[in-house]
C-alpha positions as CSV (number, residue, x, y, z in Angstrom):
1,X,-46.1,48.8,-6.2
2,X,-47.4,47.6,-9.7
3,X,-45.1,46.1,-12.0
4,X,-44.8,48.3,-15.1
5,X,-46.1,44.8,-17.3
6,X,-49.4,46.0,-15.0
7,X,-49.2,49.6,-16.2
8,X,-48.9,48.8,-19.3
9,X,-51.8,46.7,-19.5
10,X,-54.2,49.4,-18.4
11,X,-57.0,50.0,-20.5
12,X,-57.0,53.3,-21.9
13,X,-60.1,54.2,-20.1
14,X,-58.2,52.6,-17.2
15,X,-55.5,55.1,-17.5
16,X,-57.7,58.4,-18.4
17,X,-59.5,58.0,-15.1
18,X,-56.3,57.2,-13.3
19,X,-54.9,60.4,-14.2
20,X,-57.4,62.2,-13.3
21,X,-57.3,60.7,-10.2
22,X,-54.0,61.5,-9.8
23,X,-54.8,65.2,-10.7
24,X,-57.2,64.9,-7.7
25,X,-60.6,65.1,-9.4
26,X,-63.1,63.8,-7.3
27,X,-65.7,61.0,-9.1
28,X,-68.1,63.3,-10.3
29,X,-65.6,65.6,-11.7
30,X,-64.1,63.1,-14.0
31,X,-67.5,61.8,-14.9
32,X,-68.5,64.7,-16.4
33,X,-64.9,65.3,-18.1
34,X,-65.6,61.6,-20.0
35,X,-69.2,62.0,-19.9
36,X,-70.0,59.2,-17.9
37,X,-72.0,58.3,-14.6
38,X,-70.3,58.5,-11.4
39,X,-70.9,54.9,-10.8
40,X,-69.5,53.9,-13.8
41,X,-66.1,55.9,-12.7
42,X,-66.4,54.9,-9.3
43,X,-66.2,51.1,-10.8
44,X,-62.9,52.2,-13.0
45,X,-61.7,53.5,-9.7
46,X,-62.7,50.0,-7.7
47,X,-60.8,47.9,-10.9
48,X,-57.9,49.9,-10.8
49,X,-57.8,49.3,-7.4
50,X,-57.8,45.5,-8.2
51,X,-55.5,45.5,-11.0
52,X,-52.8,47.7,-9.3
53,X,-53.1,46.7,-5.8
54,X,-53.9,49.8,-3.9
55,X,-57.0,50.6,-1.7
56,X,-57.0,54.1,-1.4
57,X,-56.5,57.4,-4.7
58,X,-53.5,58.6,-2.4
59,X,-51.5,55.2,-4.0
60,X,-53.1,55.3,-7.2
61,X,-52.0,58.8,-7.3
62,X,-48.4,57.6,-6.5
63,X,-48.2,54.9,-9.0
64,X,-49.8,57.4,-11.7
65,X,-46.3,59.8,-10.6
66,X,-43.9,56.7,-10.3
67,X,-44.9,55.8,-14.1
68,X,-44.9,58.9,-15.6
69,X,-49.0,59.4,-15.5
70,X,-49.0,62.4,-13.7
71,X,-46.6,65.1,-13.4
72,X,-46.7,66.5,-9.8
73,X,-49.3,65.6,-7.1
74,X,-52.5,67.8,-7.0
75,X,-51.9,70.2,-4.2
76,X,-53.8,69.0,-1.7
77,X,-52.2,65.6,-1.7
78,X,-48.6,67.6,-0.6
79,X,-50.9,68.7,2.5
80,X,-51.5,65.6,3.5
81,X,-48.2,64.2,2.7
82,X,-47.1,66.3,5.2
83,X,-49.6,66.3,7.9
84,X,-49.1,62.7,7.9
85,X,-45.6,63.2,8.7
């Protein structure tokens, strides 16, 4: 888990993307919401990756809920959450 010094340092790009992320909006979704190229979200995606330490939108999606970025995960992420179990 990211320190909140981390959080606080994102971008505010950096954070628009992550909580759209965290609202479960795939790539292309969220490029068209910021009017940008996929591959230029997919590289916000790959540096918040590097800044906060995860490797996968599941934990981006929790650190966006942890520190107050998201309200509730999207919908589908509960599915998982508890087919994984």
């Amino acid at each position: 888990m990211p320190t909140p010094s981390e959080v606080a340092r994102l971008t505010p790009k950096q954070r628009g993307v992550l909580e759209l992320v965290a609202a479960g909006e795939p790539d292309k979704t969220i490029a068209k919401r910021l009017g940008r190229s996929p591959s230029l979200v997919h590289k916000r995606v790959r540096e918040l990756h590097a800044r906060l330490g995860t490797s996968n939108r599941v934990q981006l999606t929790l650190v966006a809920i942890a520190y107050g970025l998201a309200a509730t995960p999207p919908r589908r992420f509960v599915r998982v959450m508890v087919v994984e179990r």
